[in-house]
C-alpha positions as CSV (number, residue, x, y, z in Angstrom):
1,X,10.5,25.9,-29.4
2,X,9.5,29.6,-29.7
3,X,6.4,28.2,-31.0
4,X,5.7,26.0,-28.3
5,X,6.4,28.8,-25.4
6,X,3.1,30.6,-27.3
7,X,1.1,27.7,-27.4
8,X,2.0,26.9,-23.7
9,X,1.2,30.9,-22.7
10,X,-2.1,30.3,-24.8
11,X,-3.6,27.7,-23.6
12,X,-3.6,28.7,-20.1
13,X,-6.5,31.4,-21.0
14,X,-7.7,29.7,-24.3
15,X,-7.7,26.1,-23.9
16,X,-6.1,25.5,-27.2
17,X,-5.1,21.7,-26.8
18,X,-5.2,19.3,-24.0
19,X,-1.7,18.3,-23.8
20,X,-0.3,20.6,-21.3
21,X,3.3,19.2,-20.6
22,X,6.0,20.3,-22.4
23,X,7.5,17.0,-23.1
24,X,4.6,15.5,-24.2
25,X,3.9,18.4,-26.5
26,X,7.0,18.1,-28.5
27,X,6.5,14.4,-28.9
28,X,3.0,14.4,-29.6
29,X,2.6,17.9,-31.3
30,X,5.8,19.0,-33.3
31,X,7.7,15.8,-34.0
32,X,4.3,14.3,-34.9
33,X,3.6,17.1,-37.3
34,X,7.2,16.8,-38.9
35,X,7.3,13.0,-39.1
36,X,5.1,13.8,-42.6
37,X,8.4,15.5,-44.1
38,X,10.6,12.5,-44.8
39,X,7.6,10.7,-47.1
40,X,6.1,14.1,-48.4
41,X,8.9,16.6,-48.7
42,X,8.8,16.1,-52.7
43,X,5.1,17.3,-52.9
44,X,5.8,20.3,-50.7
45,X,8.4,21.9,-52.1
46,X,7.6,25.6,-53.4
47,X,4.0,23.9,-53.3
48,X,0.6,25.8,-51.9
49,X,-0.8,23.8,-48.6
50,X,-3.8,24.0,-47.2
51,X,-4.0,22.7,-43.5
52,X,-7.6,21.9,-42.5
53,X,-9.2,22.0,-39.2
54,X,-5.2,23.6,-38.2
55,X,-6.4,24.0,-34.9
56,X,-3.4,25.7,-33.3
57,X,-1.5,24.9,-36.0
58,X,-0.7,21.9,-36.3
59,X,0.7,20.5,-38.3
60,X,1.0,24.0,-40.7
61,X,3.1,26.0,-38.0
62,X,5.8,23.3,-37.5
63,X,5.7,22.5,-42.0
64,X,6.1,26.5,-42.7
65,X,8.9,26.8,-40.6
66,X,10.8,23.5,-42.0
67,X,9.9,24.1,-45.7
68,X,10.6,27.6,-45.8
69,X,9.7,27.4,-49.8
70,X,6.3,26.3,-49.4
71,X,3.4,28.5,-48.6
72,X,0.9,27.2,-45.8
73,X,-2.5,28.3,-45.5
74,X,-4.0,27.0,-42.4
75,X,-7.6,27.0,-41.9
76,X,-10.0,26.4,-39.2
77,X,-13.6,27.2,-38.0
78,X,-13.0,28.4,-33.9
79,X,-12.3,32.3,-33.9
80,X,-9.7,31.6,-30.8
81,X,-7.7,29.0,-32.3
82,X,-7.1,31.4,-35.6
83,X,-6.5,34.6,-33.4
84,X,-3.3,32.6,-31.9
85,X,-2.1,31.4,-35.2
86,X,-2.3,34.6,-36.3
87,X,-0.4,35.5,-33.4
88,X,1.9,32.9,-33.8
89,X,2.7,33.4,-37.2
90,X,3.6,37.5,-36.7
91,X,5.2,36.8,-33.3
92,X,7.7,34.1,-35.3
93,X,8.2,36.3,-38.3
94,X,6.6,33.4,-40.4
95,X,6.4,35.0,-44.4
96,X,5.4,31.5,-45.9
97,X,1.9,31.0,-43.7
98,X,-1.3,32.7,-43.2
99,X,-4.4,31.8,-40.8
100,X,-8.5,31.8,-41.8
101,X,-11.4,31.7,-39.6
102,X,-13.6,29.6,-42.0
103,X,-14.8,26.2,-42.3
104,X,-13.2,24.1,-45.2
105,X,-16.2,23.8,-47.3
106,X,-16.6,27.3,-47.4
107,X,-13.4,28.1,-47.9
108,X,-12.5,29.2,-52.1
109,X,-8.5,29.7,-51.8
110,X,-7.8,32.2,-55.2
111,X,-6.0,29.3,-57.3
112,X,-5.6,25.3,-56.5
113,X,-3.6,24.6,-53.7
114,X,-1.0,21.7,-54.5
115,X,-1.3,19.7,-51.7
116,X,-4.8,19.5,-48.5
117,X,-3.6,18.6,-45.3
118,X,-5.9,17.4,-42.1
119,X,-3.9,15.9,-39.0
120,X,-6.7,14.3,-36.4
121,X,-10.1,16.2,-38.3
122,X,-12.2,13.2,-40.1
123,X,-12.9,10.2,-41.8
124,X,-10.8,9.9,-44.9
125,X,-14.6,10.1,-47.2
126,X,-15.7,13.4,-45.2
127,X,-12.1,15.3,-45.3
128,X,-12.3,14.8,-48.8
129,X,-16.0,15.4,-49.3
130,X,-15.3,19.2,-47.3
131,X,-12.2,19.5,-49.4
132,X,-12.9,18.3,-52.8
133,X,-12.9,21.8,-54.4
134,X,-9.3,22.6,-52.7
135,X,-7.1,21.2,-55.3
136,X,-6.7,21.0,-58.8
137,X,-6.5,17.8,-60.3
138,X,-2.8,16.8,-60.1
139,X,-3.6,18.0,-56.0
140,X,-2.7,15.5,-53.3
141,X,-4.9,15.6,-50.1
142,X,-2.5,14.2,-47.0
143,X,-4.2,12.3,-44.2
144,X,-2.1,12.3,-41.2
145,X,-4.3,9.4,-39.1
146,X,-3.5,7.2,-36.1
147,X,-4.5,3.3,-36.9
148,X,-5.5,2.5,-40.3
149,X,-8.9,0.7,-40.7
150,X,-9.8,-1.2,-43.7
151,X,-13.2,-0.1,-44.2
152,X,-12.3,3.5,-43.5
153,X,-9.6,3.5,-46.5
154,X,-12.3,1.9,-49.2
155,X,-14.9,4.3,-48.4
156,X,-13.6,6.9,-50.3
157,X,-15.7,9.6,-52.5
158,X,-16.0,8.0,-56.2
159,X,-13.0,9.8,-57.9
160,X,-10.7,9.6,-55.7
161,X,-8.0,6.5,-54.5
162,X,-5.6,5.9,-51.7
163,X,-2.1,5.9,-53.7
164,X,-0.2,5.4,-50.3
165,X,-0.2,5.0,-46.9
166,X,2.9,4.7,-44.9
167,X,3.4,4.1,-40.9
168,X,5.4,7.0,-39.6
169,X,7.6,6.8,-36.9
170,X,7.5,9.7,-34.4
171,X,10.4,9.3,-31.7
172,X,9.1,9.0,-28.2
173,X,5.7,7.8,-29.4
174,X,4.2,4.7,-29.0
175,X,1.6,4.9,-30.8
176,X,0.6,4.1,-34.6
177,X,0.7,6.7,-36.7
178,X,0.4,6.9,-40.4
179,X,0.0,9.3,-43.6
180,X,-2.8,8.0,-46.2
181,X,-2.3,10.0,-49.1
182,X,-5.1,10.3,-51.8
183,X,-5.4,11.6,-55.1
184,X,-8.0,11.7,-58.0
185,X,-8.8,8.5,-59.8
186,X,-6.6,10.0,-63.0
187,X,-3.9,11.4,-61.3
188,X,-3.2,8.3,-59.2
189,X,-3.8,6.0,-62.0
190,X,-1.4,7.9,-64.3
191,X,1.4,8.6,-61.7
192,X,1.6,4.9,-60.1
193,X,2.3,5.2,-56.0
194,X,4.6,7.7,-56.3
């Protein structure tokens, strides 16, 4: 909630996200983010995330403070959205993040990050084409997307494979939501859907 009061005191001056009610921005901005954590919360233990396009922070904000054990690294292109994660992040006392004004393909982390995360940022085949050179290549990327379409889950980069994709359920939403989660043609063929 802390978290939320700073967005709200934000976005008065800096426009960070349209959703202005507080309400709505629980439903549709934290318990969206954390609706991941019941299907992922095994990749993200003690893991290194990257959160692409993080825009205010979401969903890396709401993660670091859940899964105090991983370490969230939340990226994005638009100086005024990192300046208030930055703020965010020393406001909230938050030791397991940090904030990067830089876009994803140009971003070279200092070792593989273990899982890539992008909540509302592109098609499946471009997150992955900006992100390829994130992960190693046990590395999950995590799509957190609205409606699933077909066409969009097939048109994947060649070496990499959808290995799930599960509806979520956010309370107070009625919407679809779902996580697609993706992993190199190897990986995925070696590990089965888990």
């Amino acid at each position: 909630m802390a978290y939320l009061q700073e967005l709200q005191r934000w976005n008065k001056a800096y426009n960070l996200t349209a959703i202005r009610d507080p309400g709505e921005m629980v439903t549709r901005h934290i318990l969206d983010s954390l609706a991941v954590l019941p299907a992922a919360s095994e990749w993200l233990k003690d893991a290194r995330v990257c959160d692409v396009g993080a825009g205010a922070g979401l969903p890396g904000i709401p993660w670091a403070l859940a899964c105090p054990g991983a370490h969230i690294t939340l990226i994005d292109s638009i100086g005024k959205k990192v300046r208030f994660m930055r703020h965010a992040i020393r406001t909230l006392a938050i030791d397991n993040a940090e904030a990067h004004q830089v876009r994803a393909e140009a971003f070279d982390g200092t070792e593989p990050f273990d899982v890539v995360v992008c909540r509302a940022f592109a098609s499946l085949h471009d997150f992955i084409e900006m992100t390829a050179h994130l992960a190693g290549d046990d590395g999950r990327w995590l799509a957190m997307k609205g409606k699933l379409v077909d066409s969009e889950l097939a048109q994947l980069p060649e070496g990499f494979q959808v290995s799930r994709a599960d509806a979520l359920h956010v309370p107070g939403l009625r919407e679809d939501r779902h996580l697609v989660v993706i992993e190199r043609v190897a990986c995925a063929a070696g590990m089965g859907s888990a």
